[in-house]
VMD Tcl script that builds the backbone (N, CA, C; Angstrom):
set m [mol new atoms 318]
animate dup $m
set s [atomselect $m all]
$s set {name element resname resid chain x y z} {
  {N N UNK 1 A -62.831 -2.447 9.575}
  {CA C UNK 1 A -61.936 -2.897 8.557}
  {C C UNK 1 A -60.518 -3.049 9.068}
  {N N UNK 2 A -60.433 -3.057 10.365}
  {CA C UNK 2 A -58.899 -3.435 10.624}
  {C C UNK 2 A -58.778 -4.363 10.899}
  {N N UNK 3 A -57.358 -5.191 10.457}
  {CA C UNK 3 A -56.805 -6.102 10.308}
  {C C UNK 3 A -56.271 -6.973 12.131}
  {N N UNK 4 A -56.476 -7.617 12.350}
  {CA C UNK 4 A -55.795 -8.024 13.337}
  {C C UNK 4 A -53.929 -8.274 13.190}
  {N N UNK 5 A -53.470 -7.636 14.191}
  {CA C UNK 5 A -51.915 -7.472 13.749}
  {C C UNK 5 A -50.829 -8.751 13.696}
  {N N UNK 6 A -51.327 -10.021 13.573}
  {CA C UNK 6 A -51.075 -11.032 13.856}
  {C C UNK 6 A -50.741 -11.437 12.474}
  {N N UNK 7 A -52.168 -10.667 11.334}
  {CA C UNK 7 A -52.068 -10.488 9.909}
  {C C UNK 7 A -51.429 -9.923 9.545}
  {N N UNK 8 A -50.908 -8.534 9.800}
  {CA C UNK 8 A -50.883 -7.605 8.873}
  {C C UNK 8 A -48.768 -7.733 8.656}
  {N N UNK 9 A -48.176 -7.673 7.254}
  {CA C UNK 9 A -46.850 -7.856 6.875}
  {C C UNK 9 A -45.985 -7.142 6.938}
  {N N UNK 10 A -44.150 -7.758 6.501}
  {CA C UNK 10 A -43.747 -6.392 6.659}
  {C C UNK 10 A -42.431 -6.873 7.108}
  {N N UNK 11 A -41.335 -6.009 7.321}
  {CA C UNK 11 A -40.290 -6.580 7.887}
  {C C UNK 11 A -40.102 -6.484 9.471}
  {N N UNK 12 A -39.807 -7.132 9.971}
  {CA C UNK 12 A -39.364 -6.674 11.290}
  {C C UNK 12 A -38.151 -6.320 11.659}
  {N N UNK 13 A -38.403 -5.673 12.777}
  {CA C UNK 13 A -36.974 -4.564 13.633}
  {C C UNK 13 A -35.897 -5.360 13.149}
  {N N UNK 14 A -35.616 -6.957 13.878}
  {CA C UNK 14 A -34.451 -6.891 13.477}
  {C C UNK 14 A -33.653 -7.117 11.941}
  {N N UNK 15 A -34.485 -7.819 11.320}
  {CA C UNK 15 A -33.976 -7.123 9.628}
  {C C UNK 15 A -34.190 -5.661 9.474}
  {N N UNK 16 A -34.578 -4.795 10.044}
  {CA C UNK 16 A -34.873 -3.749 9.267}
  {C C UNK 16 A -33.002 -2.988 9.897}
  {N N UNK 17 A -32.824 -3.623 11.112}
  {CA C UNK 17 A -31.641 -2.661 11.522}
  {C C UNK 17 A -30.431 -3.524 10.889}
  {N N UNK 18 A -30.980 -4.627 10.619}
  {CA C UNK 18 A -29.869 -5.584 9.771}
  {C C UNK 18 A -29.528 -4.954 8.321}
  {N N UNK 19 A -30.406 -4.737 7.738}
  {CA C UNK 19 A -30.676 -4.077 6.519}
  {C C UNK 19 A -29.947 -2.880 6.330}
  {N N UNK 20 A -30.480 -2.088 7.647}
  {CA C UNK 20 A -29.586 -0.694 7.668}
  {C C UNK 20 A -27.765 -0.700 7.887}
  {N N UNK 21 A -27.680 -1.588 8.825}
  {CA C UNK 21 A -26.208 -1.827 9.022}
  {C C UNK 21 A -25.243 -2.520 7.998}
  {N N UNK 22 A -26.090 -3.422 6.842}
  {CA C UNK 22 A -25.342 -3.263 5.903}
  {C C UNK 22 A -25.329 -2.417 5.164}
  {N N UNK 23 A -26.194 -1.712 4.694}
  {CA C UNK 23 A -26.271 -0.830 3.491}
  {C C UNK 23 A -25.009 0.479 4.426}
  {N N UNK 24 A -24.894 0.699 5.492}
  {CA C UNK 24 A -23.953 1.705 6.317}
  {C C UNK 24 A -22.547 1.046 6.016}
  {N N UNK 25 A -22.366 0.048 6.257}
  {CA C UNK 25 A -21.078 -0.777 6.100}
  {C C UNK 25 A -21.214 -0.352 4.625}
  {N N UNK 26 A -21.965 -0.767 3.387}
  {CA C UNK 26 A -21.315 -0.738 1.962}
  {C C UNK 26 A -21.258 0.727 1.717}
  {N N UNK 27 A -21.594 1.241 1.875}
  {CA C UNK 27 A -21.815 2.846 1.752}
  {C C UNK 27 A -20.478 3.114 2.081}
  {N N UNK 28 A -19.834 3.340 3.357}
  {CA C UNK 28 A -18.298 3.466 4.202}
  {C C UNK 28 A -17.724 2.735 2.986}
  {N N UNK 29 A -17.718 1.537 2.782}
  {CA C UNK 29 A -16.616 1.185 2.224}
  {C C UNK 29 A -16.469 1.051 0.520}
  {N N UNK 30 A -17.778 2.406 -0.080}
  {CA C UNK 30 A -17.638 2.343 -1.310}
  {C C UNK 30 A -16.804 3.864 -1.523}
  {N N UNK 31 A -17.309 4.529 -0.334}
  {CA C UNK 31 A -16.468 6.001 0.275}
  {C C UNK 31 A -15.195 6.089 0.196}
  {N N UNK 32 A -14.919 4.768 1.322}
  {CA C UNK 32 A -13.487 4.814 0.987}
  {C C UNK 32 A -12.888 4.287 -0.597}
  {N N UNK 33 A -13.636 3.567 -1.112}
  {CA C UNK 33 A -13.078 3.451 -2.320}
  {C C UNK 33 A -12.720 4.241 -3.252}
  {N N UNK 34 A -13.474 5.448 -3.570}
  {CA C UNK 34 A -13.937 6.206 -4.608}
  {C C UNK 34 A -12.860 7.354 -4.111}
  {N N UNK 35 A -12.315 7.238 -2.325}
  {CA C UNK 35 A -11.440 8.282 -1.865}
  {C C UNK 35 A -10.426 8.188 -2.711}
  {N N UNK 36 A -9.965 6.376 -2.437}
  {CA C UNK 36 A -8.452 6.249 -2.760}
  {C C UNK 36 A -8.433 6.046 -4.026}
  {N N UNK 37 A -9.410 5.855 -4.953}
  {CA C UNK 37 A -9.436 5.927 -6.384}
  {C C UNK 37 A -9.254 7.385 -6.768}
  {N N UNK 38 A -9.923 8.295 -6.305}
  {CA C UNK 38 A -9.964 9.898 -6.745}
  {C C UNK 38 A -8.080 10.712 -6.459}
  {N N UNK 39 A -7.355 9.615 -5.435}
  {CA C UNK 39 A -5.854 9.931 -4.930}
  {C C UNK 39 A -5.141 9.729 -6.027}
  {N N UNK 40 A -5.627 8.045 -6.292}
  {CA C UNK 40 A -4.441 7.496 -7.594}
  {C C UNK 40 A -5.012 8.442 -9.295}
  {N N UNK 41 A -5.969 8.645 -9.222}
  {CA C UNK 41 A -6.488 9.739 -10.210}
  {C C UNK 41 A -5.481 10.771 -10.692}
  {N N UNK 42 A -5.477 11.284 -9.211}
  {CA C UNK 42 A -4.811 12.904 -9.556}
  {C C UNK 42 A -3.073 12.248 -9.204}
  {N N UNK 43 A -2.778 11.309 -8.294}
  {CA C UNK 43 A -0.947 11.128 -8.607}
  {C C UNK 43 A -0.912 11.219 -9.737}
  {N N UNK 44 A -1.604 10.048 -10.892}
  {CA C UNK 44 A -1.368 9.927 -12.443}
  {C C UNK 44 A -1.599 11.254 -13.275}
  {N N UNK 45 A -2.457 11.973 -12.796}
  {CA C UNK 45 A -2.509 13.261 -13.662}
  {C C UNK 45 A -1.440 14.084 -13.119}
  {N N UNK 46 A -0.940 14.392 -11.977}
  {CA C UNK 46 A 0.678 14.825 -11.597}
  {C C UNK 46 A 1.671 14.548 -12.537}
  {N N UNK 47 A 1.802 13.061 -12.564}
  {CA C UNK 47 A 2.899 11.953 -13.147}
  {C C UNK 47 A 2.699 12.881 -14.629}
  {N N UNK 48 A 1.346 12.676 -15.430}
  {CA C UNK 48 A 1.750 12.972 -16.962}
  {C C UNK 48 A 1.844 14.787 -16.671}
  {N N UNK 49 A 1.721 15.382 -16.221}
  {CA C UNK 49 A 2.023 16.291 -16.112}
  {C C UNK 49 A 4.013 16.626 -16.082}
  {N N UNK 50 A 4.026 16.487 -15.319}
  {CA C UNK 50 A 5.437 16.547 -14.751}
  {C C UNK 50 A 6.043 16.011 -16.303}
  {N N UNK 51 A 5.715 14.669 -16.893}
  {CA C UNK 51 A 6.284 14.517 -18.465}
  {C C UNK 51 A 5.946 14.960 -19.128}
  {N N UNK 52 A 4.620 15.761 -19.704}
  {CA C UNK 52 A 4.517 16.588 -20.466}
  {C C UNK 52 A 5.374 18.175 -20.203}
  {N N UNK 53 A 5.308 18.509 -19.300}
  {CA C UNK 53 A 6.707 19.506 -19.074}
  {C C UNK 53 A 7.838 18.974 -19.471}
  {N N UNK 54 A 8.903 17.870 -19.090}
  {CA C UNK 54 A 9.615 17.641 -19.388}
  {C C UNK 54 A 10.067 17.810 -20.606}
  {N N UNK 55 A 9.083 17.027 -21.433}
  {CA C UNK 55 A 8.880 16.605 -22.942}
  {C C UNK 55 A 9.354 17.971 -23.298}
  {N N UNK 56 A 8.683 18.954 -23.282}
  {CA C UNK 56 A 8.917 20.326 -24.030}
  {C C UNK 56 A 9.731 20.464 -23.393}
  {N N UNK 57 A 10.780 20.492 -22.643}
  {CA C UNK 57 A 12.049 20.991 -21.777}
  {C C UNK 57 A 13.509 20.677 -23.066}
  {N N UNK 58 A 13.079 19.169 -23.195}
  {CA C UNK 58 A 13.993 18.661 -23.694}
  {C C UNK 58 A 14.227 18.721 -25.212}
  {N N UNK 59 A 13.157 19.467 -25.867}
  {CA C UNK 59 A 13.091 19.718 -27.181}
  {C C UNK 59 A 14.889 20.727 -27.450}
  {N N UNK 60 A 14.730 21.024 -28.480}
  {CA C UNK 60 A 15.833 21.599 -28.967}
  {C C UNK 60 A 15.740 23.179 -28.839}
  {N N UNK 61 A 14.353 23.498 -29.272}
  {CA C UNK 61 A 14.176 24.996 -28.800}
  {C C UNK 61 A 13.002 24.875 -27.470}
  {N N UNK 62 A 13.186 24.817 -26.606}
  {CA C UNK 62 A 12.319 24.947 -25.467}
  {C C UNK 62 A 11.306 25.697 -25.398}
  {N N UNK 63 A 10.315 24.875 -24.474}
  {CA C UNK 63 A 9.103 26.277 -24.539}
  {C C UNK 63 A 9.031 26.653 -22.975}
  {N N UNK 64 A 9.040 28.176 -22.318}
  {CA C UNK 64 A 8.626 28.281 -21.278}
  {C C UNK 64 A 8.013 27.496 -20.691}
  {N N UNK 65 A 8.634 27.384 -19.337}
  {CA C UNK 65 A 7.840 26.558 -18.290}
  {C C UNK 65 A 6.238 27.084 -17.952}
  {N N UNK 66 A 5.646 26.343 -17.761}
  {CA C UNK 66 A 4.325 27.107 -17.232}
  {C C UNK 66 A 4.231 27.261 -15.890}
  {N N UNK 67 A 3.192 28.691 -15.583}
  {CA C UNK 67 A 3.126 29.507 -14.551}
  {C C UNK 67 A 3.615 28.643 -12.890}
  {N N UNK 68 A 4.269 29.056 -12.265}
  {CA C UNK 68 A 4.643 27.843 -10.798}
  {C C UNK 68 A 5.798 26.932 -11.194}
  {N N UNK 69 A 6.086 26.338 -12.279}
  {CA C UNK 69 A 6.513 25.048 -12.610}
  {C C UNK 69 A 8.212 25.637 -12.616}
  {N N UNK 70 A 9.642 24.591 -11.788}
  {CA C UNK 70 A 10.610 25.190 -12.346}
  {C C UNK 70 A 11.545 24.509 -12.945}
  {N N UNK 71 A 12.332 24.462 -13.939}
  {CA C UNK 71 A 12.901 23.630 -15.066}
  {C C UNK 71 A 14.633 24.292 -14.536}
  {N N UNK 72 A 15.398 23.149 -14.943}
  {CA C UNK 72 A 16.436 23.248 -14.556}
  {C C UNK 72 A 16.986 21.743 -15.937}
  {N N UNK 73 A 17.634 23.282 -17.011}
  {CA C UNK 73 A 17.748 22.205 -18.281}
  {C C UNK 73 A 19.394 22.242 -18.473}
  {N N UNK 74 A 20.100 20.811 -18.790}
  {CA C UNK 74 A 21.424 20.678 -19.019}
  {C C UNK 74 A 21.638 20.259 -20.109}
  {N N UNK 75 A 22.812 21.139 -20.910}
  {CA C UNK 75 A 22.674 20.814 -22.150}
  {C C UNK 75 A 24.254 20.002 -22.976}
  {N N UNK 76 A 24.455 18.981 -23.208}
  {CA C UNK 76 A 25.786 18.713 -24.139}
  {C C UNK 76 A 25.598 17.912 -25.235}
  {N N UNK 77 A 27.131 18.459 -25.768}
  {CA C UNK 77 A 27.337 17.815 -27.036}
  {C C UNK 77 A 28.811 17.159 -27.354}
  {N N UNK 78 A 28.059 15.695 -27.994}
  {CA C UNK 78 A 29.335 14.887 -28.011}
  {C C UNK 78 A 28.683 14.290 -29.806}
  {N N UNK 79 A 29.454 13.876 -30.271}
  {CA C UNK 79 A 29.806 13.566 -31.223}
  {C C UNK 79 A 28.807 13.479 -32.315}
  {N N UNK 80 A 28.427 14.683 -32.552}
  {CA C UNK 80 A 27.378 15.075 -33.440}
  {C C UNK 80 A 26.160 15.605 -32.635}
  {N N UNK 81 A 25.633 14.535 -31.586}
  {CA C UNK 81 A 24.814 14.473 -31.123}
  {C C UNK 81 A 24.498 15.512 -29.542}
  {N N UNK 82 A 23.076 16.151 -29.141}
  {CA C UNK 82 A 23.021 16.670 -28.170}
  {C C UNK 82 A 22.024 15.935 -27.675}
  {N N UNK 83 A 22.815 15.965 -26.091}
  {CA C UNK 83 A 21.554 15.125 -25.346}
  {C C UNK 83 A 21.370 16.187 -23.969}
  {N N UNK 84 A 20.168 16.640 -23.751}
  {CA C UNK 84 A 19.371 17.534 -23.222}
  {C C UNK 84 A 19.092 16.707 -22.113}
  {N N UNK 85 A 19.129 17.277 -20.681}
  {CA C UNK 85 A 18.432 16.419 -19.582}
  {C C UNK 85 A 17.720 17.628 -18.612}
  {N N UNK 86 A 16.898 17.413 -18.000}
  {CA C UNK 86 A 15.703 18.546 -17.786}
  {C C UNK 86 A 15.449 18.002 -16.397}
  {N N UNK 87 A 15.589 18.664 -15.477}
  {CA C UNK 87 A 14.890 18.156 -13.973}
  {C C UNK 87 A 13.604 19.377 -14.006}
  {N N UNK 88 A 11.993 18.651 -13.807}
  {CA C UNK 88 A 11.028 19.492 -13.365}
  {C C UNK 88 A 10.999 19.677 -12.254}
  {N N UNK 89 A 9.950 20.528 -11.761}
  {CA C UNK 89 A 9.790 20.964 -9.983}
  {C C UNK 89 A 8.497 21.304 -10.523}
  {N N UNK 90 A 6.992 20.708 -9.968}
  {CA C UNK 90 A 5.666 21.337 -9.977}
  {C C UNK 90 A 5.901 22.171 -9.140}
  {N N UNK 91 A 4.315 23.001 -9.312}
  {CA C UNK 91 A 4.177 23.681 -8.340}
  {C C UNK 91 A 3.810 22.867 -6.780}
  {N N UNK 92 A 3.389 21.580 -7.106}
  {CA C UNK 92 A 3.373 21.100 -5.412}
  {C C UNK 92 A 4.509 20.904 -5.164}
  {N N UNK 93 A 5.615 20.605 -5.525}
  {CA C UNK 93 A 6.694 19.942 -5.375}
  {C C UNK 93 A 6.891 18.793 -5.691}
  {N N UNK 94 A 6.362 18.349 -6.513}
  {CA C UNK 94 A 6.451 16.976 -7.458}
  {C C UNK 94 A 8.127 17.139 -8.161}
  {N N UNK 95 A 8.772 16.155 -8.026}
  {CA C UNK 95 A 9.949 15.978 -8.947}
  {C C UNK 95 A 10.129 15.187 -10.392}
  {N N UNK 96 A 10.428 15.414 -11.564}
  {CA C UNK 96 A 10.839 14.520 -12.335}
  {C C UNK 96 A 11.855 14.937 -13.031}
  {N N UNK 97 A 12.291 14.080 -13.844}
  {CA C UNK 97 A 13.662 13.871 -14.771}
  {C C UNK 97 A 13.425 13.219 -16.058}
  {N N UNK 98 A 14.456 13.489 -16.929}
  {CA C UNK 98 A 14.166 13.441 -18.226}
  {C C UNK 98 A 15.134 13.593 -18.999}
  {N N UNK 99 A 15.768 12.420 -19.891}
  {CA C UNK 99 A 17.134 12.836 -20.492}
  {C C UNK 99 A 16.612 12.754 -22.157}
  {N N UNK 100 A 16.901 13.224 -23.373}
  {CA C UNK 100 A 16.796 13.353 -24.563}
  {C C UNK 100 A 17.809 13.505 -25.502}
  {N N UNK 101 A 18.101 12.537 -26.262}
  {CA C UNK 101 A 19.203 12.967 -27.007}
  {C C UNK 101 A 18.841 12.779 -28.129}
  {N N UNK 102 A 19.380 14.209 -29.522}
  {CA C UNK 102 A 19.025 14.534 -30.307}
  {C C UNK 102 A 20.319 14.386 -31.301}
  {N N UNK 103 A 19.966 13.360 -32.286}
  {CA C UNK 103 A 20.894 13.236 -33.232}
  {C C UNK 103 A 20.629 13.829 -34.484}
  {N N UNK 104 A 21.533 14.379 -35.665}
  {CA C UNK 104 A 21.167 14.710 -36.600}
  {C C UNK 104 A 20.774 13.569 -37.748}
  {N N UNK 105 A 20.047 13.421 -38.768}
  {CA C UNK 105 A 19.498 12.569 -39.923}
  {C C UNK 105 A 21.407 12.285 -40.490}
  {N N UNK 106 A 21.855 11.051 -40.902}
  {CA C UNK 106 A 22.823 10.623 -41.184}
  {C C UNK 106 A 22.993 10.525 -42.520}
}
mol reanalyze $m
mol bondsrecalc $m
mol representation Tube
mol addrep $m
């Protein structure tokens, strides 16, 4: 019952290493994708971070910084109005800024 090999199907070597060398190439370069996607991920979760600190910095009654994080808040008042400006510091060393000014209902 065997086939003479002249019959029998199938891919050959060189598609099969053709085959492999792309699927290696898309693989690498879905790797690198998903790297530099997972980077810009966490900058943006830094970014709202750093403004959600702020945000509460600049309120009128402040809330503690959270654990690592360091706030450096300036406060004046001019003509009715106070305007609050807040420099953050993460704990990586991320920087942001943030000015707020708070007027009273007229």
């Amino acid at each position: 019952m065997s086939h003479p090999l002249n019959l029998q199907r199938g891919f050959s070597l060189p598609e099969v290493l053709v085959a492999m060398v792309l699927m290696v190439m898309i693989v690498t370069a879905l790797s690198g994708y998903q790297r530099v996607l997972m980077h810009s991920f966490a900058l943006r979760h830094q970014y709202l971070q750093i403004w959600r600190q702020a945000w509460q910095q600049t309120a009128l009654y402040p809330f503690s910084p959270a654990d690592g994080w360091k706030a450096n808040r300036m406060q004046t008042t001019q003509s009715g109005c106070v305007s609050i400006s807040v420099t953050m510091v993460s704990p990586s060393g991320r920087q942001g800024q943030m000015t707020r000014l708070h007027c009273p209902n007229r």
